[in-house]
LUMLOZA-36522 format. One record per residue (C-alpha): residue number from 1; residue in three letters; x, y negated, z negated. Coordinates in Angstrom, 3 decimals. Each point is the difference from the previous one (the first is absolute). Last residue first. Layout:
REM LUMLOZA-36522
(NUM; "ALA"; (X; Y; Z)) ...
This chain:
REM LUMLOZA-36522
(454; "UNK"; (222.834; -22.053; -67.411)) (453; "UNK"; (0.148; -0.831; -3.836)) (452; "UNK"; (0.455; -3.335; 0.929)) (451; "UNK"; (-3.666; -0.793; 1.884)) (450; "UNK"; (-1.502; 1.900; -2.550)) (449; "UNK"; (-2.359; -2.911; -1.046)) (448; "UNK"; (-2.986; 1.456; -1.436)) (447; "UNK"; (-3.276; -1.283; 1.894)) (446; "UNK"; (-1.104; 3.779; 1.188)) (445; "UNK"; (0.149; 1.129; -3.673)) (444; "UNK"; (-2.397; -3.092; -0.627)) (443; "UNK"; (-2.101; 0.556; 2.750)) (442; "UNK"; (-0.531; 3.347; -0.974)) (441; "UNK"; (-1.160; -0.869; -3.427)) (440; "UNK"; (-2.766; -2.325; 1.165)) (439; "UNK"; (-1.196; 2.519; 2.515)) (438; "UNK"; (-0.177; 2.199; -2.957)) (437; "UNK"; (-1.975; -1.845; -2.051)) (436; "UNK"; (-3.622; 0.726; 0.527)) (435; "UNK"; (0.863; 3.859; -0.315)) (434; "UNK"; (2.480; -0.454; -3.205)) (433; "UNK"; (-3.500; -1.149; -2.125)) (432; "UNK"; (-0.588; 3.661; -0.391)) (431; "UNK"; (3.232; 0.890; -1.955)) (430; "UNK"; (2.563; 3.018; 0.805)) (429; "UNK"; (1.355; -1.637; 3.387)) (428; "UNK"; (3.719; 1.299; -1.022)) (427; "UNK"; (2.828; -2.016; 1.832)) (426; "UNK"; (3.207; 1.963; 0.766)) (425; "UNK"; (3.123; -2.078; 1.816)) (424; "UNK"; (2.803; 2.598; 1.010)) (423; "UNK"; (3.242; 0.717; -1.388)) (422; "UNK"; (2.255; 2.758; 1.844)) (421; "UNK"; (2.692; 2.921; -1.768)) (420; "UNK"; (3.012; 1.817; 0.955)) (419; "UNK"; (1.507; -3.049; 1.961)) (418; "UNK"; (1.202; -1.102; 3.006)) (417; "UNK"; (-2.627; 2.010; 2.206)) (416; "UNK"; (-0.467; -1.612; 3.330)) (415; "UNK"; (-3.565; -0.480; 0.781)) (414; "UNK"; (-0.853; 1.593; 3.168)) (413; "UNK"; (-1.284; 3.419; -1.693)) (412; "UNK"; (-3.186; -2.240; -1.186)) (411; "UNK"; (-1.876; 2.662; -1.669)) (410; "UNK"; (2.236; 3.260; -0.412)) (409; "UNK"; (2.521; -3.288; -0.860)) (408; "UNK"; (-2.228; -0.662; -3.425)) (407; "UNK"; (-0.105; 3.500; -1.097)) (406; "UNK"; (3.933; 0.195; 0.361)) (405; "UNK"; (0.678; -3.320; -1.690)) (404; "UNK"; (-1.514; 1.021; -3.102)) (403; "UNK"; (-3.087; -2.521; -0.791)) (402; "UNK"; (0.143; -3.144; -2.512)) (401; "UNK"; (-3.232; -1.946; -0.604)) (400; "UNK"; (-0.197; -3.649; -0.673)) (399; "UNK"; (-3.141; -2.154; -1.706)) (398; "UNK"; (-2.292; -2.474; 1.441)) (397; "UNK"; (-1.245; -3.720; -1.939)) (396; "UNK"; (-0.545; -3.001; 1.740)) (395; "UNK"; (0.554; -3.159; -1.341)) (394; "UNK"; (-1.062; -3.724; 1.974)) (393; "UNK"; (-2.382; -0.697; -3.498)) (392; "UNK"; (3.123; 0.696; -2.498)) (391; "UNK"; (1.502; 2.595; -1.499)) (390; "UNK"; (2.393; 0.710; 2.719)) (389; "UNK"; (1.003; 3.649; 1.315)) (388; "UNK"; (-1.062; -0.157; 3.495)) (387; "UNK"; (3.259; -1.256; 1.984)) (386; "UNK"; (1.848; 2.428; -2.685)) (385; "UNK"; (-2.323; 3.257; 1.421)) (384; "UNK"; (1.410; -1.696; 3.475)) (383; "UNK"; (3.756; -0.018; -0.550)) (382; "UNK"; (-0.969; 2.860; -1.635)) (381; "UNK"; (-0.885; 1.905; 2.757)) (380; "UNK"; (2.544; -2.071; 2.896)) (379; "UNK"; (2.338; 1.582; -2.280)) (378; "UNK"; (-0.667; 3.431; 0.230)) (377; "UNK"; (-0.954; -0.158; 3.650)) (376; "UNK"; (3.484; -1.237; 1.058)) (375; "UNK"; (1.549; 2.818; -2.031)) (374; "UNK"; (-2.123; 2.498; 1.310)) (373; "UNK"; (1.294; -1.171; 3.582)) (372; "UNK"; (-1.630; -1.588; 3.162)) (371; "UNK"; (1.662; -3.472; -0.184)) (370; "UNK"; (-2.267; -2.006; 0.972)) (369; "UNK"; (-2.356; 0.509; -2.734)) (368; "UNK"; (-3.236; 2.167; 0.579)) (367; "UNK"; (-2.514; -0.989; -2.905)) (366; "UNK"; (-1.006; 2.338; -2.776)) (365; "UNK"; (-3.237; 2.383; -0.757)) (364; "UNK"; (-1.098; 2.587; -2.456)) (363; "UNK"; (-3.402; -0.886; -0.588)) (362; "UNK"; (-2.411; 1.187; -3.517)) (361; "UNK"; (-3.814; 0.611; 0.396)) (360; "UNK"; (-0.801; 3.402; 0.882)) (359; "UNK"; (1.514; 1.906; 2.958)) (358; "UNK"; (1.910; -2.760; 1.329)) (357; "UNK"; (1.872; 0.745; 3.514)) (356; "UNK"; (3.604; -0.184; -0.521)) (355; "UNK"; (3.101; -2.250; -0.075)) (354; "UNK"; (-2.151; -2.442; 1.661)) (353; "UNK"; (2.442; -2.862; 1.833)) (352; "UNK"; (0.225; -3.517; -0.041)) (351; "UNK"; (2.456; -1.309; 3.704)) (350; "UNK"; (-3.367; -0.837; 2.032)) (349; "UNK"; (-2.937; -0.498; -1.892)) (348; "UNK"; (-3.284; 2.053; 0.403)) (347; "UNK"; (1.310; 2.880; -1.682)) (346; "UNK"; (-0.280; -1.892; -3.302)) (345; "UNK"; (-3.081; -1.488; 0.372)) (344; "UNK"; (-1.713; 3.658; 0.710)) (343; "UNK"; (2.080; 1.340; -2.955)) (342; "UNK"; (-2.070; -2.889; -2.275)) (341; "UNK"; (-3.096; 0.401; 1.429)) (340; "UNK"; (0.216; 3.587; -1.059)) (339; "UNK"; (1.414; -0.878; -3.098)) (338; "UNK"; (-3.018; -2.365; -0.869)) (337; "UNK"; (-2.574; 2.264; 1.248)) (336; "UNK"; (1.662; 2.661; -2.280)) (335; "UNK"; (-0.332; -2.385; -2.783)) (334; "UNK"; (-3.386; -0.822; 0.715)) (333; "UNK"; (-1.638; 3.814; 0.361)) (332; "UNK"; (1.552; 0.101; -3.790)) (331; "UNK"; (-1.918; -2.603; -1.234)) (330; "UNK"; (-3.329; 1.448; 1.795)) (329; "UNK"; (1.003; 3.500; -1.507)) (328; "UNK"; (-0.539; -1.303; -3.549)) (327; "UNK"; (-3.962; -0.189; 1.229)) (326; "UNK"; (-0.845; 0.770; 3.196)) (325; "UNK"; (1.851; 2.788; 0.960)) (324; "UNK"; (-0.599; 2.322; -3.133)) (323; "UNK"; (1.809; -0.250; -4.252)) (322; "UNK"; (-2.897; -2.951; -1.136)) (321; "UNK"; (1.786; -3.516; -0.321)) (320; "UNK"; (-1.972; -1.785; -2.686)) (319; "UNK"; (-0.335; 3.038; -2.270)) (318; "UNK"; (3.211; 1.128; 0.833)) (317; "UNK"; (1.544; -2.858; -1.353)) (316; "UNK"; (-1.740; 0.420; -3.111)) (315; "UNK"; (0.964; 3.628; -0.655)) (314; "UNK"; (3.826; -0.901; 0.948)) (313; "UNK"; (0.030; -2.967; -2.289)) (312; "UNK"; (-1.722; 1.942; -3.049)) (311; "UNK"; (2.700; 3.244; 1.105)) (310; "UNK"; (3.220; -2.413; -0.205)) (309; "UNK"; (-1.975; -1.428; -3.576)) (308; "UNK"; (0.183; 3.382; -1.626)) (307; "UNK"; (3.788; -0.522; 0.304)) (306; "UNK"; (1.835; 3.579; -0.375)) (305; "UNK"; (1.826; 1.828; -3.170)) (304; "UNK"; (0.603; 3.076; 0.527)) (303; "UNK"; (1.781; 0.649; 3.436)) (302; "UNK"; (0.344; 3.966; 1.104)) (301; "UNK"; (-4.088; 0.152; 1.246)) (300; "UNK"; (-2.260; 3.134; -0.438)) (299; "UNK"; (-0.671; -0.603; -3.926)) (298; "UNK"; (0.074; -3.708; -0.417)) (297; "UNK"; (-2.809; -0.583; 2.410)) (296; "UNK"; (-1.994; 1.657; -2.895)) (295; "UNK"; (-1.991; 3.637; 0.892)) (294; "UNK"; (-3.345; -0.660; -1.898)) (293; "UNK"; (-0.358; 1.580; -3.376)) (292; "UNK"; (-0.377; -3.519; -1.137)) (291; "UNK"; (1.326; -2.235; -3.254)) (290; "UNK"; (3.089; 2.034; -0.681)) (289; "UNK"; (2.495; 0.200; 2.470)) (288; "UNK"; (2.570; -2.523; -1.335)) (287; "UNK"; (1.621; 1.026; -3.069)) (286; "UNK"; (1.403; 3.442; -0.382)) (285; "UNK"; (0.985; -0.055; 3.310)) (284; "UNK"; (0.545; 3.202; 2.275)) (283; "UNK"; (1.190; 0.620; 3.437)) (282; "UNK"; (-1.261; 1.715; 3.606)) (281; "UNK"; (1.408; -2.192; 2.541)) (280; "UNK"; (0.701; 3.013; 2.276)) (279; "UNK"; (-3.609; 1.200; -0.388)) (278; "UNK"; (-1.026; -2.774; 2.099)) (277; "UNK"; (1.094; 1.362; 3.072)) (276; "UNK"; (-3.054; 2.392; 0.143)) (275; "UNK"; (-1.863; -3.303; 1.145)) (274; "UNK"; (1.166; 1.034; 3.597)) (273; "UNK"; (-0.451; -2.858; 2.057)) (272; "UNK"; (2.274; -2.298; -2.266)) (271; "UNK"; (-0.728; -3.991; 0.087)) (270; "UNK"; (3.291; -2.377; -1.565)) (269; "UNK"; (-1.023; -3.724; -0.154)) (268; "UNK"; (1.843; -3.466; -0.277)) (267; "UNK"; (-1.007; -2.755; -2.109)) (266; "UNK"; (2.837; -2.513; -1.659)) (265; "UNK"; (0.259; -2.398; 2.285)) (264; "UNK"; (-3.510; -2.395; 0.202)) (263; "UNK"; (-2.384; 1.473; 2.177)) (262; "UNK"; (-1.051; -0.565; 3.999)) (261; "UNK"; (-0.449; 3.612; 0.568)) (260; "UNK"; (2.589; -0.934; 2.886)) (259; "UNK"; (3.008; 0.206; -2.388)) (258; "UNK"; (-0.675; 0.494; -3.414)) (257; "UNK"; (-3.079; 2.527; 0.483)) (256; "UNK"; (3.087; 2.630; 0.879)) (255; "UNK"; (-0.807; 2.883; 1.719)) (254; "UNK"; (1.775; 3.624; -1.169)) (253; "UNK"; (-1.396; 2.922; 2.031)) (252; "UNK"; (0.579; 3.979; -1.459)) (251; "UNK"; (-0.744; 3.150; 2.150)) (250; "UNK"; (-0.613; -1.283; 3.238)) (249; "UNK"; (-3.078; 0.881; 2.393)) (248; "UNK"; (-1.785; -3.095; -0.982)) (247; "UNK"; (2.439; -2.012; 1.923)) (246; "UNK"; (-0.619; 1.567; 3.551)) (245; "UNK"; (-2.039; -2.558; 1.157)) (244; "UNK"; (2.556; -2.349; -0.474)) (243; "UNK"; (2.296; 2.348; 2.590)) (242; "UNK"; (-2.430; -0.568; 2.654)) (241; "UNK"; (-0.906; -3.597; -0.670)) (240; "UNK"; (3.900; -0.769; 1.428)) (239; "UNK"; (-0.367; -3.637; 1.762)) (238; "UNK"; (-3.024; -0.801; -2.705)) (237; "UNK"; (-3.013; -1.168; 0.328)) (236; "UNK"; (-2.012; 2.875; -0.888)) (235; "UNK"; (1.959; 0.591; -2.681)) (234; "UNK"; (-1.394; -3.494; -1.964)) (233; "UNK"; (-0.873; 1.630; -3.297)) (232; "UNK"; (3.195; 1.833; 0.040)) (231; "UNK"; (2.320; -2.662; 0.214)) (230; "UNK"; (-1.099; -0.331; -4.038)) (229; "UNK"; (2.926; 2.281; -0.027)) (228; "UNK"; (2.697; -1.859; 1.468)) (227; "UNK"; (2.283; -1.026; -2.677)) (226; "UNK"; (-0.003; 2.779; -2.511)) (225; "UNK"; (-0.620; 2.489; 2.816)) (224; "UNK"; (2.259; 2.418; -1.432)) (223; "UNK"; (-1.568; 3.307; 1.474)) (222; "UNK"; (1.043; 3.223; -1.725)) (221; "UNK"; (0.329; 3.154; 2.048)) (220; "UNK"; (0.244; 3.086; -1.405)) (219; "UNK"; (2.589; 2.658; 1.539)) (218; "UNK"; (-1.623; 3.620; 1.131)) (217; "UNK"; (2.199; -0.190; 3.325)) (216; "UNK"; (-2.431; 0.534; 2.883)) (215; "UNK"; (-2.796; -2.182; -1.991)) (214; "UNK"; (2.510; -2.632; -0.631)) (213; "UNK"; (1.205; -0.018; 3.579)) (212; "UNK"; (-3.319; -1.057; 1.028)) (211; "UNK"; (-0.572; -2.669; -3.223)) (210; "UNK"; (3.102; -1.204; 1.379)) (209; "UNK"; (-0.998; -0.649; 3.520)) (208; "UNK"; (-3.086; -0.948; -0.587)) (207; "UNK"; (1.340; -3.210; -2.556)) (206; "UNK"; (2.063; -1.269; 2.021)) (205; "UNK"; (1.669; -2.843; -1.818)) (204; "UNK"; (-2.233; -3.655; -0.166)) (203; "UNK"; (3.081; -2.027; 0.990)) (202; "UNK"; (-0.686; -3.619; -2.484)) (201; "UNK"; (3.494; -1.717; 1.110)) (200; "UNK"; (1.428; 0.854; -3.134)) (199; "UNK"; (-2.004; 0.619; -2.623)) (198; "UNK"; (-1.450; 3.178; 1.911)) (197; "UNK"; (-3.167; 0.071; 0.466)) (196; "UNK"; (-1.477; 3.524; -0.222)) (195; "UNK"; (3.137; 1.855; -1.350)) (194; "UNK"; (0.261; 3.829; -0.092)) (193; "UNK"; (1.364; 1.555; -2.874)) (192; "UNK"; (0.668; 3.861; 0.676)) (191; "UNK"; (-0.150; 2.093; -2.940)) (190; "UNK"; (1.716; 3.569; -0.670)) (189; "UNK"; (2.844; -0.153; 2.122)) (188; "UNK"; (2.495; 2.183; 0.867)) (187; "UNK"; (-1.578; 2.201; 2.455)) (186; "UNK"; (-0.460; -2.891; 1.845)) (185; "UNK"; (3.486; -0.691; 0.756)) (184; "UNK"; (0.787; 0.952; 3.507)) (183; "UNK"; (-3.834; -1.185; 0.742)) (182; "UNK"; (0.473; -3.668; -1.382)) (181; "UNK"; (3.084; -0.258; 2.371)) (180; "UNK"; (-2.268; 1.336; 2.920)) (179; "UNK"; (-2.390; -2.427; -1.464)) (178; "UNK"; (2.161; -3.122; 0.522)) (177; "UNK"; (-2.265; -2.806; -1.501)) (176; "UNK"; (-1.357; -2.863; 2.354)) (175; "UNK"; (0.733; -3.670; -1.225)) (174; "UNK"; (0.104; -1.265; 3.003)) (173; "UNK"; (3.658; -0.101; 1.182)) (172; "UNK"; (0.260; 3.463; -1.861)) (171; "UNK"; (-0.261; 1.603; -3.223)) (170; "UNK"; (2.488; 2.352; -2.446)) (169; "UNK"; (-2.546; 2.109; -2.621)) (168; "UNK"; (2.233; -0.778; -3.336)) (167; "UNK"; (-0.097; 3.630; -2.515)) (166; "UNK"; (-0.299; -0.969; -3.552)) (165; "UNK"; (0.842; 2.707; -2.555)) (164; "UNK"; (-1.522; -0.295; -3.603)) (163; "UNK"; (1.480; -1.655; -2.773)) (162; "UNK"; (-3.661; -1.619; -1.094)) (161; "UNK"; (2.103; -3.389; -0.621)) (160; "UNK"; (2.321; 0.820; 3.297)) (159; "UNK"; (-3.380; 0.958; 1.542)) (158; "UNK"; (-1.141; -3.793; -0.816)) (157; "UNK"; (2.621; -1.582; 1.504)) (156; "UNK"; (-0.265; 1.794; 3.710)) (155; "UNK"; (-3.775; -0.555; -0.213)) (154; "UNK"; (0.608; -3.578; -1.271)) (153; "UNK"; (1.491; -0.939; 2.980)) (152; "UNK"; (-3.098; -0.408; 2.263)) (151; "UNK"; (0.206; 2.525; 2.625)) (150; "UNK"; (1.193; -1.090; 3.202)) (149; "UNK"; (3.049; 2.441; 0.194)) (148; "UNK"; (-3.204; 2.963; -0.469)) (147; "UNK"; (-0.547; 1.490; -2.994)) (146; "UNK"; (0.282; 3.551; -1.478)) (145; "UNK"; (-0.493; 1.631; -3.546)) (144; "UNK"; (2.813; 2.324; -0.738)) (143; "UNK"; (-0.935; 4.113; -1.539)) (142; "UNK"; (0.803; 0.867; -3.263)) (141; "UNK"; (-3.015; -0.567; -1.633)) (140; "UNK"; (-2.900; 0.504; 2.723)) (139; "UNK"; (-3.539; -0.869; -1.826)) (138; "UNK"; (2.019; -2.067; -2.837)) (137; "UNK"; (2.350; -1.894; 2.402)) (136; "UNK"; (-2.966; -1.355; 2.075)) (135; "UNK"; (-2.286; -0.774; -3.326)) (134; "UNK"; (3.558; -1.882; -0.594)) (133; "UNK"; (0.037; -1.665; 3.428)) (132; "UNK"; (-3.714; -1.315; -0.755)) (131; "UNK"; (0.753; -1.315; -3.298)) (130; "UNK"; (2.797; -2.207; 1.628)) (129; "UNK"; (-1.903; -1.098; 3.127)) (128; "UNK"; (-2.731; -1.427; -2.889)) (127; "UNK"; (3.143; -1.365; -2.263)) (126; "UNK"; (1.100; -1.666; 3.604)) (125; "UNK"; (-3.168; -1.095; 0.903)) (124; "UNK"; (-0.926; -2.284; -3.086)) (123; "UNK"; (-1.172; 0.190; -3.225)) (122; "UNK"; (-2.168; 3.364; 0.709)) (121; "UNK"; (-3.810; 0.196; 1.113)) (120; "UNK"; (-1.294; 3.738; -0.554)) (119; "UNK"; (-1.012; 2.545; 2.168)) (118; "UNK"; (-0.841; 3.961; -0.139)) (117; "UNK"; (-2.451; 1.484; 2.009)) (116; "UNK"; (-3.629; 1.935; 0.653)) (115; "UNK"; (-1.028; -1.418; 1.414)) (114; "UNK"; (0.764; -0.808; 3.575)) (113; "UNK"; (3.000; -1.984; 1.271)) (112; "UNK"; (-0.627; -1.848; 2.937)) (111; "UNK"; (1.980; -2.812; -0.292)) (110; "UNK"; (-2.535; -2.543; -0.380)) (109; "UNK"; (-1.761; 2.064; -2.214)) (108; "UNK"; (2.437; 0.702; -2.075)) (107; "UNK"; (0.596; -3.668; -0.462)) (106; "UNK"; (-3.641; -0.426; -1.398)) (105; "UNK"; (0.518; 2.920; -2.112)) (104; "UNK"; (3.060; -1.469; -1.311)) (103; "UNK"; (-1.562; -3.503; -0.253)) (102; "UNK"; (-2.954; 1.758; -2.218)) (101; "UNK"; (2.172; 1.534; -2.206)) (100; "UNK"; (2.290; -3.037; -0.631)) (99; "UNK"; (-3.471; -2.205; -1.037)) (98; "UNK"; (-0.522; 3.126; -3.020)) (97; "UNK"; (3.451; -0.679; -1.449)) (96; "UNK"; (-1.051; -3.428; 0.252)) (95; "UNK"; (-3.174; 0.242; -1.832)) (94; "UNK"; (1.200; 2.895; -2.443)) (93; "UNK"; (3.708; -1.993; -0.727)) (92; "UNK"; (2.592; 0.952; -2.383)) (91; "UNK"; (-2.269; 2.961; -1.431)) (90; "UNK"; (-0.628; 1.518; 3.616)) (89; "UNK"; (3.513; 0.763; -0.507)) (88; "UNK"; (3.428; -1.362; 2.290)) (87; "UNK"; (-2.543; -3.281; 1.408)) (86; "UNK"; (1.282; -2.478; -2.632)) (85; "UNK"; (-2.524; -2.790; -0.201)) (84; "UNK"; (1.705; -3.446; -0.339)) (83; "UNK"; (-3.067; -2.060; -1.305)) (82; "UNK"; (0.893; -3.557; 0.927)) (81; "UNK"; (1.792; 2.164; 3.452)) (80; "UNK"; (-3.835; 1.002; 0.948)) (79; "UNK"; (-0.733; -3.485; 0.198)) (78; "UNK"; (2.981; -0.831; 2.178)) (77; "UNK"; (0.019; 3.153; 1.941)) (76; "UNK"; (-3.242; -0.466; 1.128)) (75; "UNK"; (0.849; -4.141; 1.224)) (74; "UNK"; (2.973; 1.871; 1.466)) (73; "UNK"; (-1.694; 2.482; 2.124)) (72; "UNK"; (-2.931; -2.477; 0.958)) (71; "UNK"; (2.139; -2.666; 0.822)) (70; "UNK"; (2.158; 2.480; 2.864)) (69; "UNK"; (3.486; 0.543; -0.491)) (68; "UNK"; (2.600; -1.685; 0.716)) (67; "UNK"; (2.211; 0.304; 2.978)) (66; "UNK"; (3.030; 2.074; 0.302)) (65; "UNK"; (2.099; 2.541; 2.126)) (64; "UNK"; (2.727; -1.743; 1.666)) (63; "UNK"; (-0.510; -2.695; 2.333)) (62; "UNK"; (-2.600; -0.707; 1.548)) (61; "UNK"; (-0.472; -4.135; -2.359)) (60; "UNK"; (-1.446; -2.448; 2.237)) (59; "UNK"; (-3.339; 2.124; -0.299)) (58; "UNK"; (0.131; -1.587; -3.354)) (57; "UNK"; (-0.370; 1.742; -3.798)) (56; "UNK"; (3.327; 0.940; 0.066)) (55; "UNK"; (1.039; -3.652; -0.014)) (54; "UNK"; (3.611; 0.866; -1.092)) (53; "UNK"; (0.526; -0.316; -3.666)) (52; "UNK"; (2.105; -2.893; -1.861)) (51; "UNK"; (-3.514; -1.521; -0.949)) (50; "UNK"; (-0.586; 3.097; -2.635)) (49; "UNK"; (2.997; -2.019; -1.914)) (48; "UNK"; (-2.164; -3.372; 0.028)) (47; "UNK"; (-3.397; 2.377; -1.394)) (46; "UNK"; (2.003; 1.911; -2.706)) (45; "UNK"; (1.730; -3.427; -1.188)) (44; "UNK"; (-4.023; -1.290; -0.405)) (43; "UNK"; (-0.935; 3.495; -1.747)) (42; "UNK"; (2.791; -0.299; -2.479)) (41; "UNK"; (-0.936; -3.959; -0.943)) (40; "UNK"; (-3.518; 1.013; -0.329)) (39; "UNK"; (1.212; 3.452; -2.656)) (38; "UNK"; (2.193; -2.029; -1.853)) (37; "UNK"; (-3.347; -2.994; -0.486)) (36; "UNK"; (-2.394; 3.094; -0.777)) (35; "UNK"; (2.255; 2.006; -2.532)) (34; "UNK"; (-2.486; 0.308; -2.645)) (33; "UNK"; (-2.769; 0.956; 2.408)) (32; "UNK"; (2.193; 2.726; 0.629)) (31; "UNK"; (-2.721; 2.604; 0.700)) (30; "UNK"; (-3.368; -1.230; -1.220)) (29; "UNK"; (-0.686; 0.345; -3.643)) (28; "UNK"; (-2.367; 2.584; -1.108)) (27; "UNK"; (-3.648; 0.249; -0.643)) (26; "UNK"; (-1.360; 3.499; -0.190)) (25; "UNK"; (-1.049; 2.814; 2.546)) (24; "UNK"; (-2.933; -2.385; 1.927)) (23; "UNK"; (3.343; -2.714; 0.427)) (22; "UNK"; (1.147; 2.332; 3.073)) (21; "UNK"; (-2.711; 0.719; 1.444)) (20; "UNK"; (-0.889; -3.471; 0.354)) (19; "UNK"; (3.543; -0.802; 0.948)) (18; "UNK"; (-1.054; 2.205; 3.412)) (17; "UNK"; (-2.689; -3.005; 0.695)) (16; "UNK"; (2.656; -2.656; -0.493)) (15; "UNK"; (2.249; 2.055; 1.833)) (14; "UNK"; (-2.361; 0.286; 2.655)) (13; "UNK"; (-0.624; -3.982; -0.079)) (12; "UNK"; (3.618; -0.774; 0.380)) (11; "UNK"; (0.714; 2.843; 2.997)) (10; "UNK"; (-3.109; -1.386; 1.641)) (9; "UNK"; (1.192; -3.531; 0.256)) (8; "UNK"; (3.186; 0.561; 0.678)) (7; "UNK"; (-1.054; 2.225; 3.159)) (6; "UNK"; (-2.017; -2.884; 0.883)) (5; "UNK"; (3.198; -2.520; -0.287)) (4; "UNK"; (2.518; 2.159; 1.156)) (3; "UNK"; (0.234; -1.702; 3.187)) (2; "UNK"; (0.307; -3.191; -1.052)) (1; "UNK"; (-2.833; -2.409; 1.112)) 
């Protein structure tokens, strides 16, 4: 049976049942029925051209950031899609508009965050990082927001869009910020981002420590924890609980359903402690506010326009997964089982080498060459990420990650330096189905001929 089949099933009878609506207002003629035989021949190129993709959807596949999302979020954002509800104003969308209310006080809840607040889903991370630097640049014009070396780019990109300041927090070895350098210039900054997963090797920052020197220095402290925020549900479990617990004490947390909320791209989230903040979005239409007195999404959010159908596939998905320990923290208990497993593997064999302890669910690891140089590394990396690369049954799939030479030597200060930066291997264990096949995975690393490159 293919494994669509059921969900095909129920996606044709709901739109049958949904085109019930639909006819009850009036007979019209379906969409493009007069372009049916363009329209088959479109879809079928659509489907060979999708073939060129990686098999995200396999445990094979740890390398970058991507798997697809779950049936229920896409089977929801299908139907909702035929009707393309605009969640901006309660008049785009009342049953969607009302379905992103509910996941924002369901992901207030996992974060701690007690009503009231201020939270809306956003097209992605980066607008929802975005909107949280500029409340940052409103409450403290003048003064820079901060980030540390690990931070995902965007924060440096988006203050040159908001032209405020950005001050770069240096880190060491293991992804530790300098406070004393955070100290000589904390009377410069107005808000601190702190980074709960980075995209890098997944470092969940110090949280504590920040919120500590926030309190002595009067600076907010957003937390970007657009990658590992649903971490939250499984603190208990994690290497650095201590800081996690600490997450409802920020000002401003983006999470982004699009990564392990299992959604399709195109759903992040911005949540505000202080609902005060809203008053910076304050903005008149002479069109769209009309139908309720209710506040509209619209009005505390800097996007207009914003897929009613993200929030359908969110609300669904959480209806299956619940936001506690047992329901979407199961999936995520799995991929740090699988990264666990996979670091223990790793250390295991002689010559491959841990870069550094996982704190979520992405490695940083390599294999020793003879020659004990950066350079050697380097290309023993992607002589192995190319070993993997095949579209095929026998391919694997990793990705590469560049450090400074000088973080990398604090490390492994044998390793002759030849070069400012090194490459390692980086595998991210982000689906559930990765903990039955790492041992599959690491045999296939450990298989790579690399006999030349030593």
């Amino acid at each position: 049976m293919n494994r669509f089949e059921p969900y095909l099933n129920l996606l044709e009878s709901s739109l049958r049942k949904l085109d019930q609506w639909r006819e009850s207002f009036g007979d019209v003629p379906p969409p493009g029925s007069d372009k049916s035989k363009a329209i088959e021949k479109i879809v079928e190129d659509l489907r060979t051209k999708l073939q060129g993709n990686y098999p995200f959807h396999h445990p094979r596949y740890a390398g970058q950031m991507l798997k697809p999302p779950h049936p229920v979020a896409w089977l929801a954002y299908t139907l909702a899609m035929t009707i393309n509800p605009n969640n901006h104003a309660l008049d785009g969308g009342p049953p969607t508009s009302e379905m992103e209310k509910e996941v924002m006080n369901k992901l207030a809840s996992m974060v701690g965050y007690q009503e009231p607040y201020l939270g809306h889903l956003t097209s992605n991370g980066t607008i929802a990082n975005l909107e949280a630097l500029f409340v940052a640049r409103e409450i403290h014009p003048g003064k820079a927001i901060a980030a540390t070396a690990n931070a995902h780019y965007t924060h440096r990109r988006m203050c040159r869009v908001l032209n405020t300041d950005f001050i770069e927090i240096p880190v060491d070895a293991d992804g530790l910020p300098d406070l004393s350098f955070l100290k000589q210039h904390a009377n410069k900054i107005g808000t601190m981002v702190v980074t709960m997963g980075t995209t890098g090797l997944g470092y969940t920052e110090p949280l504590g420590d920040f919120l500590e020197l926030a309190k002595k220095h009067t600076f907010r402290i957003h937390a970007d924890a657009a990658y590992g925020g649903f971490f939250k549900l499984i603190e208990h479990h994690l290497p650095k609980q201590d800081h996690w617990r600490l997450l409802p004490e920020c000002d401003s947390i983006v999470i982004d359903p699009h990564k392990h909320g299992l959604q399709p791209y195109g759903c992040g989230s911005v949540l505000y402690k202080d609902p005060g903040v809203g008053k910076y979005f304050k903005h008149d239409s002479p069109y769209t506010y009309f139908t309720s007195e209710e506040l509209h999404l619209g009005e505390i959010s800097l996007e207009c326009s914003r897929a009613g159908a993200s929030a359908a596939a969110f609300w669904a998905t959480l209806e299956l997964f619940p936001l506690d320990e047992t329901g979407l923290g199961s999936v995520l208990k799995k991929t740090r089982q699988a990264t666990e497993k996979f670091a223990e593997l790793i250390r295991s064999e002689n010559g491959w080498k841990l870069y550094s302890e996982p704190d979520l669910d992405i490695a940083g690891y390599f294999k020793m060459p003879a020659e004990s140089s950066l350079s050697a590394i380097s290309k023993m990396s992607k002589a192995i990420f190319d070993a993997g690369m095949k579209k095929n049954e026998s391919g694997f799939f990793l990705s590469l990650f560049q450090l400074p030479a000088d973080q990398f030597k604090e490390k492994f200060p044998d390793v002759r330096a030849d070069q400012k930066q090194v490459t390692l291997l980086r595998s991210v264990f982000m689906k559930e189905e990765h903990l039955d096949y790492v041992d599959e995975l690491v045999q296939q690393l450990f298989s790579v001929k690399t006999d030349s490159l030593s």
